[in-house]
Phi, psi and omega in degrees: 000131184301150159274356155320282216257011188261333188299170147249189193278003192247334158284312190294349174287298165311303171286352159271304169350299186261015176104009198258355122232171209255120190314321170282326178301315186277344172289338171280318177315317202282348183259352179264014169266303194311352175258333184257338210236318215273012180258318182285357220216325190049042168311309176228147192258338156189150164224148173234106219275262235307297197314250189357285194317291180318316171281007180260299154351261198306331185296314201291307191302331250257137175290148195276345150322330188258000166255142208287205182275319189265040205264117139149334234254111194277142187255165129258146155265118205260156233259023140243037170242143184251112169233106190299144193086008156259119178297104169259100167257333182072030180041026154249135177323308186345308200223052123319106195055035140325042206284151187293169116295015187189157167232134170357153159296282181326318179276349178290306188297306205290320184309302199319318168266005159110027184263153163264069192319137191260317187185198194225109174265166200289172183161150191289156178322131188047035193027067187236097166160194169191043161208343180109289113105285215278004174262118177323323177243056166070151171267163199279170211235135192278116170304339187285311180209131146314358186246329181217175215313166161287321217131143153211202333288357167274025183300303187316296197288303241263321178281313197301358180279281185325334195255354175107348194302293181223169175304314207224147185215152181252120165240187196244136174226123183231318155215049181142311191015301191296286193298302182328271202306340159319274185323310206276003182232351179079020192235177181264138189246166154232133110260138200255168168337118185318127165115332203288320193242112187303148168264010172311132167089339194269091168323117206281165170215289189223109199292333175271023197244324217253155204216141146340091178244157170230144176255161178181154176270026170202142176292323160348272191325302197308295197304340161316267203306307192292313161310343162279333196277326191306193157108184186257117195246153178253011134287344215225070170316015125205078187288138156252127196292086164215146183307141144342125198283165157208118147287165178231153171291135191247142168290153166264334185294136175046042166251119163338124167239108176285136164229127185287140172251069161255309156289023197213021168326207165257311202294349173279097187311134183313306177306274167012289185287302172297353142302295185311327190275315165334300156333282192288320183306317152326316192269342160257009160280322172306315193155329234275149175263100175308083177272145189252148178222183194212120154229122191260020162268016161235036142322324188242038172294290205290324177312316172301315218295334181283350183243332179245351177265324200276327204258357163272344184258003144313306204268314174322297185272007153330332216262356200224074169280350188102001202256303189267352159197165165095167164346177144197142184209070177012316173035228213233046179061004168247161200294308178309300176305349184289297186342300183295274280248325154316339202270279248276318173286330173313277135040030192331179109000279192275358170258319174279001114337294187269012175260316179292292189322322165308296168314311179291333210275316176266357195266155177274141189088358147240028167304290202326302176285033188206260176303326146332288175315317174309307175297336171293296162322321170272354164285334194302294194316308209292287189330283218298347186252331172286348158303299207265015203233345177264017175226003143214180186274339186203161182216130174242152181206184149320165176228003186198119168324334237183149171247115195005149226216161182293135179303141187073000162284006209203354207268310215231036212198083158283344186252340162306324154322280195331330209259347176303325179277005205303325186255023192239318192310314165326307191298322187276295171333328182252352175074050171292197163258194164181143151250173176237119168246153147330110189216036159120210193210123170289161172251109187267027226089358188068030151251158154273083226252077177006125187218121195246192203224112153314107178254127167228152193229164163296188174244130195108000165247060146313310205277309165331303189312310196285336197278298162008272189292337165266341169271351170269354188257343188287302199328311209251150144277020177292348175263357193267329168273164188273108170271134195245057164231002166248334193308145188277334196272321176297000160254006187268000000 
């Protein structure tokens, strides 16, 4: 295994830091993964070496006093984040050759710390879907088996980790975005508290859904990485007015652990369900207390979620007619027609789908029944997690019904795709935090395939979660594999 790709970004930070390789040596390492993997793998949607060499350039000259926690450590990004010298496409025609004036906050603080963005990764379109189907170029590909999904709609980030390419990546978790493709790769996902991580740059998709995350292949790293991005931007009004996150290494002893048995239903593949409950049982081997709690409005989760995310992203993608960036297309000469004939070439399937559905949702004489109703109901889901948060500290389950699913099985079944997120979509609705850790593997066809385990916290204990999630991952060595015939570091 290369000493690239054997690192986590917070070791491989240290050892450039302190000289024993070079903020340029790992960026020619990170293209020369992106060069043996992204034609198998369809990872990234565009990259830019020389902006990387040149920021590697300036990082190397840098007095070692003046270096950051991240300094040399090359990133990915997902392809709705805004970086100057980079195509922020959404995986869409629309905005095919779009490059930003400005980058992003969040990605300004990790450069600030010394990461190098690398590229730009795949993902469904506008981040609408959850295995990549929905990317105008095809989906990125699972390194555990190559037949079937990553993941969405942050799959291009979530491999490019998995597959070893970089330590560390950024995706948008708007109802699972993260954690899913997290679970199905085997690696660690975070969202953090709606709010926590400004959304400055971050091409909307459903704005009170949707949050920063980051995947790594560790939690460290994640507890890093989140702690660089946070704080308060004064672009981003809603930002949450708080200090920067710091984790503490967490005790398990005589910590609550709530389990819904809501999350633990008939729709839960048997393997599945028995990684978790090995989990938790792990965790009263530790210390950790079982509390059983209950939420029952979130039965009606993905229905909300499909009725108040369709009807933000009607309004968020309103903005892309053709007039003022993006695409254009003349259509029968008139402004309306540019308008139809631009959407209609622009466009996927499943974003003019969730565009219709938004728009009816929101039209008069169905707010009330529709968008109202929804919005009542997602305050009911916030109660059921604020109930069950008054009899324990953190509530754990699956993060994925099901491990990673054959590609095109699920494509022409939009609410079986929908129903993939069913345990992830509460959390955003209610705006926790969450993670995704590793917690062992199924046997598929006679692959191994990854499953992974949902820690949520109350709001604003991002750092409990993250606290958690590390001390069940120090407990396991689920986090330590590899896949192994794409992973970057087994071919070197």
């Amino acid at each position: 295994m290369s000493a690239y790709s054997a690192l986590d970004a917070v070791g491989l930070a240290q050892e450039t830091a302190r000289g024993k390789r070079s903020a340029s040596e790992n960026i020619e390492a990170a293209f020369d993964a992106v060069k043996a993997l992204d034609s198998e793998l369809n990872v990234f949607l565009n990259t830019n070496l020389e902006s990387a060499r040149a920021l590697a350039r300036v990082l190397d000259a840098a007095p070692a006093e003046t270096r950051g926690p991240l300094h040399g450590v090359p990133i990915a990004l997902k392809a709705n984040m805004c970086v100057e010298g980079f195509e922020s496409n959404c995986a869409s025609r629309i905005l095919a050759g779009y490059h930003a004036p400005y980058t992003a906050t969040f990605v300004r603080r990790l450069v600030d710390a010394g990461a190098i963005p690398i590229g730009m990764t795949n993902m469904d379109e506008f981040a609408m879907g959850s295995s990549c189907e929905n990317s105008a170029f095809g989906p990125s590909k699972n390194p555990w088996d190559e037949t079937r999904t990553a993941g969405g709609s942050s799959s291009g980030s979530a491999v490019a980790v998995a597959a070893g390419i970089t330590p560390i990546a950024l995706g948008s978790d708007t109802g699972g975005s993260v954690r899913q493709p997290a679970a199905l790769t085997g690696i660690v996902g975070f969202k953090p508290t709606y709010g926590r991580v400004s959304r400055y740059g971050l091409i909307a998709f459903g704005s009170s859904l949707d949050q920063v995350s980051p995947f790594a292949r560790s939690v460290r790293d994640v507890e890093l990485v989140t702690h660089l991005m946070s704080g308060t931007d004064s672009n981003d009004a809603t930002c949450l007015d708080e200090p920067r996150m710091n984790c503490e290494i967490c005790d398990l002893k005589g910590l609550r652990i709530g389990v819904p048995k809501e999350y633990f239903g008939g729709g839960l593949q048997h393997d599945v369900r028995a990684r978790s409950e090995e989990a938790l049982a792990l965790f009263e081997q530790l210390g950790a207390v079982i509390v059983p709690v209950s939420l029952p409005h979130s039965e009606h989760a993905i229905a909300v979620y499909y009725v108040v995310a369709t009807a933000e992203a009607s309004s968020n993608l309103a903005r892309f007619e053709g007039v003022r960036f993006g695409r254009r297309v003349d259509g029968d000469g008139s402004l309306q027609g540019m308008f139809a004939a631009t959407r209609e070439a622009g466009f996927g399937p499943e974003v003019k789908r969730r565009i219709l559905l938004g728009t009816y949702v929101l039209s008069a004489g169905y707010y009330d029944a529709w968008y109202g109703r929804a919005l009542k109901v997602r305050t009911l889901l916030r109660r059921d997690f604020e109930a069950a948060f008054e009899s324990c500290d953190v509530i754990v389950g699956p993060t994925s019904p099901e491990p990673a699913f054959a590609l095109g099985s699920k494509k022409d079944d939009p609410v079986a795709m929908y129903l993939s997120d069913v345990l992830t979509v509460p959390v955003n609705l209610a705006g926790l935090p969450a993670a995704s850790v590793p917690c062992g593997f199924v046997d598929v066809l006679g692959r191994a395939l990854p499953v992974g385990l949902q820690i949520i916290g109350p709001h604003r204990a991002d750092a409990r979660v993250l606290s958690v999630a590390r001390a069940f991952e120090e407990a396991t060595s689920f986090a330590a594999a590899r896949a192994p015939r794409f992973f970057h570091g087994a071919r070197s």
